[in-house]
Legacy VTK file of the C-alpha trace (Angstrom):
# vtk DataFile Version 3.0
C-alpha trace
ASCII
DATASET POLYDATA
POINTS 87 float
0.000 0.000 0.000
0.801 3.767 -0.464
-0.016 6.710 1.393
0.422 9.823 1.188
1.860 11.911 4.319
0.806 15.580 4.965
2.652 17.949 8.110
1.637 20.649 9.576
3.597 22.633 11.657
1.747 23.617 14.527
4.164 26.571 15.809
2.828 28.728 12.561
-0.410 29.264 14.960
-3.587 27.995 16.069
-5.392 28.542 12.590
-2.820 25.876 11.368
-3.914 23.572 13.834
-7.630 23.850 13.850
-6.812 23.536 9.834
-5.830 20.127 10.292
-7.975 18.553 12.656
-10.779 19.802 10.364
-9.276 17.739 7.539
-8.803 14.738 10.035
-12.556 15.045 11.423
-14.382 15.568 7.497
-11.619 12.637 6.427
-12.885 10.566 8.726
-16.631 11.352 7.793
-15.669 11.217 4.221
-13.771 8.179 4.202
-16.063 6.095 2.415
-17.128 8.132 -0.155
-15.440 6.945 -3.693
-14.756 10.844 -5.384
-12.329 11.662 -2.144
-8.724 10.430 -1.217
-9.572 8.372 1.885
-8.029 9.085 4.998
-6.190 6.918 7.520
-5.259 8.456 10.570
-3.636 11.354 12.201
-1.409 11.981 14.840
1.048 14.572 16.661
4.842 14.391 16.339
7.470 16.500 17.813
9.623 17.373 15.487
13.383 16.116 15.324
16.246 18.165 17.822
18.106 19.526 14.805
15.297 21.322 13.428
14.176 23.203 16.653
12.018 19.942 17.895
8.911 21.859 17.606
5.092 20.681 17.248
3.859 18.773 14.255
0.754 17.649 12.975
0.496 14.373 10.733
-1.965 13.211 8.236
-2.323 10.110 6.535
-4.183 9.972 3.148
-4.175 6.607 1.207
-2.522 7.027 -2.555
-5.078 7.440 -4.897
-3.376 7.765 -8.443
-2.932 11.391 -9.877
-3.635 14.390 -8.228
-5.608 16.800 -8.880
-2.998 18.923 -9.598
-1.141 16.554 -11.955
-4.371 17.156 -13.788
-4.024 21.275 -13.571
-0.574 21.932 -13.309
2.412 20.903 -15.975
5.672 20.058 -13.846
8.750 22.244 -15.221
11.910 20.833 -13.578
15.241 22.823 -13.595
17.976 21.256 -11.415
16.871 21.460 -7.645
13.982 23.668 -8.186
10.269 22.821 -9.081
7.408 25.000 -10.302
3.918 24.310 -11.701
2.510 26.104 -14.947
-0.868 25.700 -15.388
-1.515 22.933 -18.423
LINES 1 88
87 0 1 2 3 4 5 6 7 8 9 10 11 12 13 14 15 16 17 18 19 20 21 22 23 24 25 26 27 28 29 30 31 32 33 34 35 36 37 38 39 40 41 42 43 44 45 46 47 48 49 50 51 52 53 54 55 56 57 58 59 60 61 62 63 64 65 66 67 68 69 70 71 72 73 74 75 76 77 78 79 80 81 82 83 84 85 86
């Protein structure tokens, strides 16, 4: 199986936080509808020493296949950097 992991860091402010566990709570309600990317859990990390071990949240979608931005956006790579043009 795939998933697909998605952190928030919860030092950037409440908003950020109340952001997420909205996803987690209408995941969980939607997770059984077919048109949605069905989610698995969440949980709360603290991030690691070297990078200020600060508060993270977690969320676990399963893989679905393309994005919906795969579908709207064209990829341009150019060494380390990425940016999307829309298609």
């Amino acid at each position: 199986e795939v998933f697909v992991l998605k952190r928030i860091f919860l030092e950037r402010g409440d908003k950020y936080r109340l952001s997420g566990l909205r996803e987690a709570v209408f995941g969980r309600r939607l997770a059984s509808r077919p048109e949605v990317a069905r989610f698995v859990e969440a949980f709360n990390r603290t991030g690691p020493e070297q990078e200020g071990g600060k508060a993270e949240l977690w969320l676990v979608f399963r893989h679905e296949g393309s994005s919906l931005d795969s579908m709207l956006y064209t990829r341009v790579e150019s060494g380390t950097t990425l940016m999307l043009k829309p298609s």
